[in-house]
Structures are given as structure tokens and as C-alpha cells.
VEXMI-344025 format. One record per residue (C-alpha): residue in three letters; x, y, z. Coordinates in Angstrom, 3 decimals. Layout:
<tikes>
+------+----------+----------+----------+
! resn !        x !        y !        z !
+------+----------+----------+----------+
!  ALA !        X !        Y !        Z !
...
+------+----------+----------+----------+
</tikes>
This chain:
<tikes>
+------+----------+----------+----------+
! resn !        x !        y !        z !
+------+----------+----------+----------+
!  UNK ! -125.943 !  -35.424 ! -136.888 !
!  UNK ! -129.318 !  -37.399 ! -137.023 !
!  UNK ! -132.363 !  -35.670 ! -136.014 !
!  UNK ! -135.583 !  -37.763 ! -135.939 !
!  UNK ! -138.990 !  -35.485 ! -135.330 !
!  UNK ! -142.637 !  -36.478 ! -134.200 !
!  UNK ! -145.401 !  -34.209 ! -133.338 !
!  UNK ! -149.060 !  -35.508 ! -132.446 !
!  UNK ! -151.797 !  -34.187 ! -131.038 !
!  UNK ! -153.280 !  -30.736 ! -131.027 !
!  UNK ! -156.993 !  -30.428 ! -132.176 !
!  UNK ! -156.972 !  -31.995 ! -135.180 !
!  UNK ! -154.661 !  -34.711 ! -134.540 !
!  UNK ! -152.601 !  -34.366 ! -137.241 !
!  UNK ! -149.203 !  -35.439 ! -137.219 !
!  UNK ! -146.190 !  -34.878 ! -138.539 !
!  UNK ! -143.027 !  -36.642 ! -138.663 !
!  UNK ! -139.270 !  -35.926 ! -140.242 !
!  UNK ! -135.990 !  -37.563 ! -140.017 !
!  UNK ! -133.037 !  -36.112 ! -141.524 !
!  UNK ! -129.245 !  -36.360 ! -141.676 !
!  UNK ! -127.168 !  -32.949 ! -141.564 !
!  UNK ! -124.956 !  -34.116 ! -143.993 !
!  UNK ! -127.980 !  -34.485 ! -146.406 !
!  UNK ! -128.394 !  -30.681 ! -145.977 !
!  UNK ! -127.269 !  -27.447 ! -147.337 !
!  UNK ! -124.307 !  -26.318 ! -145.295 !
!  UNK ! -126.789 !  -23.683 ! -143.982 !
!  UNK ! -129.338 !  -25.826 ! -143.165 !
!  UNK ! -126.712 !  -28.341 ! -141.222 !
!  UNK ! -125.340 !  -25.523 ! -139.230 !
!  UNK ! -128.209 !  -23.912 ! -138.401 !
!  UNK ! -129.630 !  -27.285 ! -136.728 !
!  UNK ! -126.675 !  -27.611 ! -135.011 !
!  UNK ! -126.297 !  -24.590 ! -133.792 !
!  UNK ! -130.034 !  -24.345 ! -132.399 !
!  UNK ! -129.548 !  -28.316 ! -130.980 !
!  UNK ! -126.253 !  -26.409 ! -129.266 !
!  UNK ! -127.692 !  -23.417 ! -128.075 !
!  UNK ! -130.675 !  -25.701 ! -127.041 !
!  UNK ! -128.357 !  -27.301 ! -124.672 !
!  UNK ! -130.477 !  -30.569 ! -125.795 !
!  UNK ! -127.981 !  -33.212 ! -124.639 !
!  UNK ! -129.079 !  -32.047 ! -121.320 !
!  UNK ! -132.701 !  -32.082 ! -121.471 !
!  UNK ! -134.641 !  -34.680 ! -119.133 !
!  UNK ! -135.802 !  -37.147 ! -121.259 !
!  UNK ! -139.669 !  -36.052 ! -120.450 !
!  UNK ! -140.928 !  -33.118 ! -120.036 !
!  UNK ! -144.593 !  -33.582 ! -119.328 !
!  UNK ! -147.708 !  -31.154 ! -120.112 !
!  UNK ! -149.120 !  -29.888 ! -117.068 !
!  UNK ! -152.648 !  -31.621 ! -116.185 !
!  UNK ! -155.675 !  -30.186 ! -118.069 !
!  UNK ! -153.412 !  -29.813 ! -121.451 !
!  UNK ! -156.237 !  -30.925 ! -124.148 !
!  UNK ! -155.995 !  -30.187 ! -127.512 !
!  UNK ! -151.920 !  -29.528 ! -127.282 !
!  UNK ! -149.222 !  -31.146 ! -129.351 !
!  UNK ! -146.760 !  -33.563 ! -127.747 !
!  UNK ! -143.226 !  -33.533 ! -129.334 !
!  UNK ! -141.040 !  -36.315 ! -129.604 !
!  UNK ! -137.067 !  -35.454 ! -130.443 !
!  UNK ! -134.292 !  -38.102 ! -131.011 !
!  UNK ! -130.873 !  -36.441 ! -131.569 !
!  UNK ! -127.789 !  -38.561 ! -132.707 !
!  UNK ! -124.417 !  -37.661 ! -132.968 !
!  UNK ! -121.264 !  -39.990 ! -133.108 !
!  UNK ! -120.623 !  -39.302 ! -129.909 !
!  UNK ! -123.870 !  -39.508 ! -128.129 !
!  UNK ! -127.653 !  -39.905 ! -128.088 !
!  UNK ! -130.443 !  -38.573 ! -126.946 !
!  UNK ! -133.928 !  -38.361 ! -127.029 !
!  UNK ! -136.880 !  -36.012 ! -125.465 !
!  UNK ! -140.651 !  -36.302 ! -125.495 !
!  UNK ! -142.024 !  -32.644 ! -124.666 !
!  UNK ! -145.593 !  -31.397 ! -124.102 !
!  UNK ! -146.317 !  -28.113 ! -125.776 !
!  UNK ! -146.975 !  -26.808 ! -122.221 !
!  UNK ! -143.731 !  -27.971 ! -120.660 !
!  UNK ! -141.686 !  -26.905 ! -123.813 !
!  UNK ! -138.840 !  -24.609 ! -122.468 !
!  UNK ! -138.171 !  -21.353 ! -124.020 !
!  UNK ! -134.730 !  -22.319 ! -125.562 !
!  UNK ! -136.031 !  -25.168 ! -127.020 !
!  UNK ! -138.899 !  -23.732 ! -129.211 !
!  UNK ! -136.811 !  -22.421 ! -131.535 !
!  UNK ! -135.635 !  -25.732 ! -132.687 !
!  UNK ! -138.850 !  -27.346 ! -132.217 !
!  UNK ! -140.079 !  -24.678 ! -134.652 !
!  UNK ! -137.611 !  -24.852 ! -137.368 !
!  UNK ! -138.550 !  -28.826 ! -137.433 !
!  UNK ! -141.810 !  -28.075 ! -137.772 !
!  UNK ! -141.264 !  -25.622 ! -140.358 !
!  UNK ! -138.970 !  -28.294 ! -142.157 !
!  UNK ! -141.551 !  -31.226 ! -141.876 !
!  UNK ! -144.326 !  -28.948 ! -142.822 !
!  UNK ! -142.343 !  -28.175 ! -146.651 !
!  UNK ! -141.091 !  -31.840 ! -146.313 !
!  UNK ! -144.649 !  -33.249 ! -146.386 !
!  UNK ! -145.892 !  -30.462 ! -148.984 !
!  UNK ! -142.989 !  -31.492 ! -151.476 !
!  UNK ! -143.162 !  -35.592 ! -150.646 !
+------+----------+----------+----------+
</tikes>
């Protein structure tokens, strides 16, 4: 599984950014993105899920999941981020944070 990340915005406008191949992973790492892009029931996200109005200073997220089977990609405002997806947005974030320290 491919996983490309993108988050912009917020306050500071920083972003940060992270692609990544599961099979480039620890075999914890791998399953533990696939199981949260499962459990995130991703494949069936809308492909935009915008911020309500008045959301300044927010990150925007943009998600890009490839598997051999199918494709798929979602641009979420923090505001409109659904519950079961934070917790992969999160461990992304996490992982491009120690990506960008260690690159």
C-alpha cells in the first residue's frame, strides 16, 4: 500500500508532507496503517470533505491511498475531519513530524 500525506495551513502555515510504501515499513508499522486505513473505512470517503465557513487558521489535509486494487484520494478540512478518520490522520502526522526531524 502507498500512502501519500499533505497537511497545510493552520497558523503558521507550516506544512508537512510524507509518502511512504508499507512494504518499506516495519511489519508493525505496515499493519498498523492498514489496519487504521481499514477501520477508517477510507475507500469510502467522499473525495472532499470541506471545513465549515469561518475555519481560519485550521489545517487542510490532503490523503492519497493506493493499493493494487484501487485508489483513492481525500482532501479534508480539520473541521470536517470525521472521528474515525483522525486516528490515521494523526499517526501520519506523527510519522511526517519524525520523518522531517530525521531527513
Amino acid at each position: 500500500m502507498k500512502i501519500a500525506f499533505k497537511r497545510s495551513g493552520g497558523f503558521a502555515g507550516m506544512r508537512l508532507s510524507l509518502s511512504l510504501d508499507t512494504q518499506a515499513l516495519s511489519e508493525q508499522d505496515a499493519h498498523l496503517l492498514e489496519d487504521l486505513v481499514a477501520t477508517t473505512d477510507f475507500f469510502d470517503l467522499p473525495p472532499v470533505l470541506p471545513s465549515p465557513p469561518g475555519s481560519v487558521d485550521r489545517f487542510q489535509y490532503e490523503i492519497v491511498v493506493e493499493t493494487f486494487e484501487q485508489r483513492h484520494a481525500v482532501d479534508a478540512g480539520e473541521g470536517a475531519l470525521p472521528d474515525s478518520l483522525r486516528p490515521l490522520v494523526d499517526q501520519l502526522t506523527q510519522m511526517a513530524r519524525s520523518a522531517q526531524r530525521n531527513g
